[in-house]
C-alpha positions as a printed Julia matrix, in Angstrom:
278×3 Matrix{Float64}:
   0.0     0.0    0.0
   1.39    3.38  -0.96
   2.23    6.07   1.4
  -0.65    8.08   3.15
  -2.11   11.05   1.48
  -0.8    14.95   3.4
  -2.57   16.91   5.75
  -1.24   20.36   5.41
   2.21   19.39   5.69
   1.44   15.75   7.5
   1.8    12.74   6.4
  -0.61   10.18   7.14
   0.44    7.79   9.83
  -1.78    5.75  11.3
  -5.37    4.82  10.09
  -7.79    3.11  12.22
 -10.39    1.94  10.32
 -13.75    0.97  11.47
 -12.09   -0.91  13.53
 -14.26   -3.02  16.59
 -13.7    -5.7   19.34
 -16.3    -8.21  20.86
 -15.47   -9.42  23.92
 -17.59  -12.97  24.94
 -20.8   -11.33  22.67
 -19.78   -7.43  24.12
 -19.26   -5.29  21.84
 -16.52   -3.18  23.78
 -15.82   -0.89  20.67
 -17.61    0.04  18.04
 -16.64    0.65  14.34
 -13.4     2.81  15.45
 -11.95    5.52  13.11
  -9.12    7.49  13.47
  -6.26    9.27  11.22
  -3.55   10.27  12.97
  -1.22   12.65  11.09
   2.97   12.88  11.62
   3.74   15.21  14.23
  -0.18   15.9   15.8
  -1.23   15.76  19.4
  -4.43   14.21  19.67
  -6.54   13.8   22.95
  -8.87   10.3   23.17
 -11.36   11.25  26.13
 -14.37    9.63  27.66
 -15.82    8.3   30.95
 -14.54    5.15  32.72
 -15.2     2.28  30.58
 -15.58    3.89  27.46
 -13.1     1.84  25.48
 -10.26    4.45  25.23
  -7.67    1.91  26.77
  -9.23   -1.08  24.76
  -8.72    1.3   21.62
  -4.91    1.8   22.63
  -4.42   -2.31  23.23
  -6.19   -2.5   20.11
  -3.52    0.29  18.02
  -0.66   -0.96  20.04
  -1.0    -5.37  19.06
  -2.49   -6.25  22.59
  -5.86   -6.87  21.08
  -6.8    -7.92  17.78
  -9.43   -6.31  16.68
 -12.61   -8.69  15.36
 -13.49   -5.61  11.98
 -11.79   -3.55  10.97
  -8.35   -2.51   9.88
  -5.44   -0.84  10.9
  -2.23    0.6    8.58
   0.77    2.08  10.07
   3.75    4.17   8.07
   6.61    1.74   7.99
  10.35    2.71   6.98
   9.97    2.92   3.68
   7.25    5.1    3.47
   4.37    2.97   2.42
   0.85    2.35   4.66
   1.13   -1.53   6.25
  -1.63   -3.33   7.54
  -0.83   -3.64  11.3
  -3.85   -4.99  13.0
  -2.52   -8.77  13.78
   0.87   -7.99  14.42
   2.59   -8.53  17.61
   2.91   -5.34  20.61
   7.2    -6.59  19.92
   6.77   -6.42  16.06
   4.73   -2.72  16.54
   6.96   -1.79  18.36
   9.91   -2.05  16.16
   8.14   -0.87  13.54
   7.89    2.7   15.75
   4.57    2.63  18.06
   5.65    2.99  21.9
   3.19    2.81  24.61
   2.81    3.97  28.39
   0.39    2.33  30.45
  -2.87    3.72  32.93
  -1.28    1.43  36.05
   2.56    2.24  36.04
   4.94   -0.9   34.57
   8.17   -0.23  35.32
  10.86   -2.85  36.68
  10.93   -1.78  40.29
  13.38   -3.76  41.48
  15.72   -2.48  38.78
  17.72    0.68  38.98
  16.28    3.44  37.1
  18.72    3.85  34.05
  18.45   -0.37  33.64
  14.93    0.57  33.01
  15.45    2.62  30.35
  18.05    0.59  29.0
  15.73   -2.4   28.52
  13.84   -0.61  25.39
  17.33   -0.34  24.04
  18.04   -3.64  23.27
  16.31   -4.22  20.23
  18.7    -1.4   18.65
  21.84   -2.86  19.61
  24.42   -4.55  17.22
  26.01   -6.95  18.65
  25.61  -11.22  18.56
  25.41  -13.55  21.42
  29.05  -14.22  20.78
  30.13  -10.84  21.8
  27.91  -10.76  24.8
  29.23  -13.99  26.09
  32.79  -12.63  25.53
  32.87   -9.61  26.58
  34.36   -8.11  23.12
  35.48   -4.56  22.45
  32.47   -4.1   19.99
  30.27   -5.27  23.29
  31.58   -2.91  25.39
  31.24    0.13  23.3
  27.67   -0.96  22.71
  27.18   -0.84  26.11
  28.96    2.71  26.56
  26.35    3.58  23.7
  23.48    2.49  25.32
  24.72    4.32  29.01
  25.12    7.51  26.96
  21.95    7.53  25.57
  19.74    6.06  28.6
  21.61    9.29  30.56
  20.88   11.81  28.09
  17.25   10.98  28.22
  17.02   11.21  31.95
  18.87   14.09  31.97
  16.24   15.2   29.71
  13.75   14.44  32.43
  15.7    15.73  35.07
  15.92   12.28  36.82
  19.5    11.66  35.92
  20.56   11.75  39.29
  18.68    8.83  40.18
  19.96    6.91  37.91
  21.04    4.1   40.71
  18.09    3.91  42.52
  15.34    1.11  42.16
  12.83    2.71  39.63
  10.09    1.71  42.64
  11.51    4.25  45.1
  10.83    7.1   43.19
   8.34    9.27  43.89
   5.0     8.94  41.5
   5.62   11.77  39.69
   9.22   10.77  38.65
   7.84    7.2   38.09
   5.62    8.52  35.26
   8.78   10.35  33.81
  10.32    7.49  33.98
   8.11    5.34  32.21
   7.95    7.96  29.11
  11.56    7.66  28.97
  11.51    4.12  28.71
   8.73    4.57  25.74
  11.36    7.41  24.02
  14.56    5.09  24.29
  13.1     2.77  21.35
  12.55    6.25  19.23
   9.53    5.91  17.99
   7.69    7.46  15.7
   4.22    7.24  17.35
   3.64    7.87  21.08
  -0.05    6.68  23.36
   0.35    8.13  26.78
  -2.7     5.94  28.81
  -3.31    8.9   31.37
  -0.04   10.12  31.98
  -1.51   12.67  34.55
  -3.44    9.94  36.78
  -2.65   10.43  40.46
  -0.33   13.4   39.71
  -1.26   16.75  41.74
  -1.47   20.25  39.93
   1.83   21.32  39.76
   2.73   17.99  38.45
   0.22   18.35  35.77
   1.66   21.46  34.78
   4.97   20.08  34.43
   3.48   17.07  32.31
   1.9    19.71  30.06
   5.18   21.11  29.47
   7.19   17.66  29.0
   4.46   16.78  26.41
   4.78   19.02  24.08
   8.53   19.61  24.55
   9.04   15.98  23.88
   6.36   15.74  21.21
   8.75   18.62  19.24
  11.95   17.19  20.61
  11.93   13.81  19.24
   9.6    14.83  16.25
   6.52   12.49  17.7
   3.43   12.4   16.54
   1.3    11.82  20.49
  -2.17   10.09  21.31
  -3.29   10.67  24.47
  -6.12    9.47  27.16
  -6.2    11.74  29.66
  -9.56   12.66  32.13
  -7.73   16.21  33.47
  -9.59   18.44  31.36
  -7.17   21.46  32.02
  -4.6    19.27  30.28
  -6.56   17.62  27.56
  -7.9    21.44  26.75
  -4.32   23.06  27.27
  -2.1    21.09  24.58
  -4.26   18.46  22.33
  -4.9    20.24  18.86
  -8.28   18.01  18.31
  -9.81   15.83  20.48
 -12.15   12.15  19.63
 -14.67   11.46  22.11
 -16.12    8.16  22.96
 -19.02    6.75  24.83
 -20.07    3.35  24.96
 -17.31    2.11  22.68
 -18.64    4.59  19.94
 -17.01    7.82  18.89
 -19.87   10.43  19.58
 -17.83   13.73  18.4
 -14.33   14.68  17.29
 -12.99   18.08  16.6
 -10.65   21.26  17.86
 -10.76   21.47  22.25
 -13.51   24.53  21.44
 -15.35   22.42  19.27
 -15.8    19.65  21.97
 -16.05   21.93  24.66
 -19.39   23.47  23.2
 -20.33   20.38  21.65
 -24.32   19.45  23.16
 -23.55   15.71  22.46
 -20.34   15.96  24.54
 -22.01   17.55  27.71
 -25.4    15.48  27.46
 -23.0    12.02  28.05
 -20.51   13.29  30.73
 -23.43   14.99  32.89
 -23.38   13.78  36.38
 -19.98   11.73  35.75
 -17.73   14.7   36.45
 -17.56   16.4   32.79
 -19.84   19.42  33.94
 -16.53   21.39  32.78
 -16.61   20.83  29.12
 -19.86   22.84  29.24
 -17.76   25.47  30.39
 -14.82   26.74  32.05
 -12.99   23.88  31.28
  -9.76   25.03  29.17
  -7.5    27.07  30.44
């Protein structure tokens, strides 16, 4: 399949195609659609048990969906059908994922963390890990310098040492996105990246987002139920209910959209209707 038509000056990425999942005869999501354009920021929001995470296992190989397609962009520049390969093949092919319920290695030290997603860029053979060659140990020199310039990037470089479960949440969740970066990807789905965090961490998070979606040239998809962030850096926003998609459009759009307030009423969306962005 040939590369994906241009948005402005986007490329076309990823395409979700009415794309759905049946779960034991429930229909968890419903004829799916999405196109996600290189270098957007796109927000995924609902209420609890909407389907936003089952759409993300779905885009990142954890689920196959039952209908429905999805293409990704691979390396040379053509559309590939992606929706029964593996999360390992995915991600190789440039699709990194962070997860609602933190997964880090916690009994590893923080930079091992990181250097886990490196391994499937290294270039060296079993022989020269079981030797101990020179081309061995500059690899792992390479991977050091790298795994430390992305924590430095997150300002946890000087934990490098420490078990990744004795940070504090907040550096936790940085951690975790650096782990996602270290495999350079070309496509980033942050499962609410702000869950549990206070305000100032929020605003921090706002910042990191789009500093790393310009940074490292990302295109981002996020799930996210703080409003003030969703409104303050997504460019459009889909919004599901029931495993259906009931609007999509810019944060103003949504905001004001009648649809949009009717379904979050009473389940602590009252602040689309107003007030909301910030």
């Amino acid at each position: 399949m040939m590369g994906g038509t241009e948005n402005g000056n986007r490329e076309l990425l990823l395409r979700a195609k009415d794309i759905s999942i049946v779960f034991g005869g429930l229909r968890a999501v419903s004829n799916f659609s999405l196109d996600l354009y290189t270098g957007e920021l796109i927000g995924l929001i609902g209420p609890n048990g909407a389907g936003k995470t089952t759409v993300f296992n779905m885009l990142s190989g954890i689920y196959k969906p039952t209908e429905g397609t999805i293409t990704f962009l691979d390396k040379k520049g053509a559309l590939q059908v992606i929706s029964r390969r593996s999360p390992a093949d995915l991600n190789r092919m440039g699709i990194a994922r962070t997860f609602q319920n933190i997964r880090l290695f916690g009994t590893m030290s923080v930079i091992d963390n990181v250097k886990v997603a490196l391994h499937q860029k290294r270039g060296v053979s079993p022989l020269d890990v079981e030797f101990r060659t020179v081309k061995f140990r500059k690899d792992e020199r390479m991977m050091d310098v790298r795994a430390e310039h992305l924590l430095s990037l997150f300002g946890i470089d000087d934990k490098r040492d420490e078990l990744a479960k004795n940070l504090p949440y907040g550096e936790q969740r940085k951690l975790e996105i650096c782990r996602a970066l270290a495999g350079e990807p070309k496509l980033l789905l942050l499962d609410e990246p702000a869950a549990g965090m206070n305000g100032q961490e929020t605003e921090e998070l706002m910042k990191m987002i789009r500093f790393i979606r310009n940074e490292f040239k990302l295109t981002v998809l996020l799930i996210e139920h703080d409003m003030k962030l969703v409104m303050g850096i997504c460019e459009r926003l889909l919004v599901l209910n029931y495993g259906r998609v009931i609007a999509g459009g810019s944060p103003a759009e949504i905001q004001s959209n009648p649809d949009v307030i009717k379904a979050y009423l009473g389940s602590g969306y009252e602040q689309l209707a107003g007030g909301g962005a910030q």
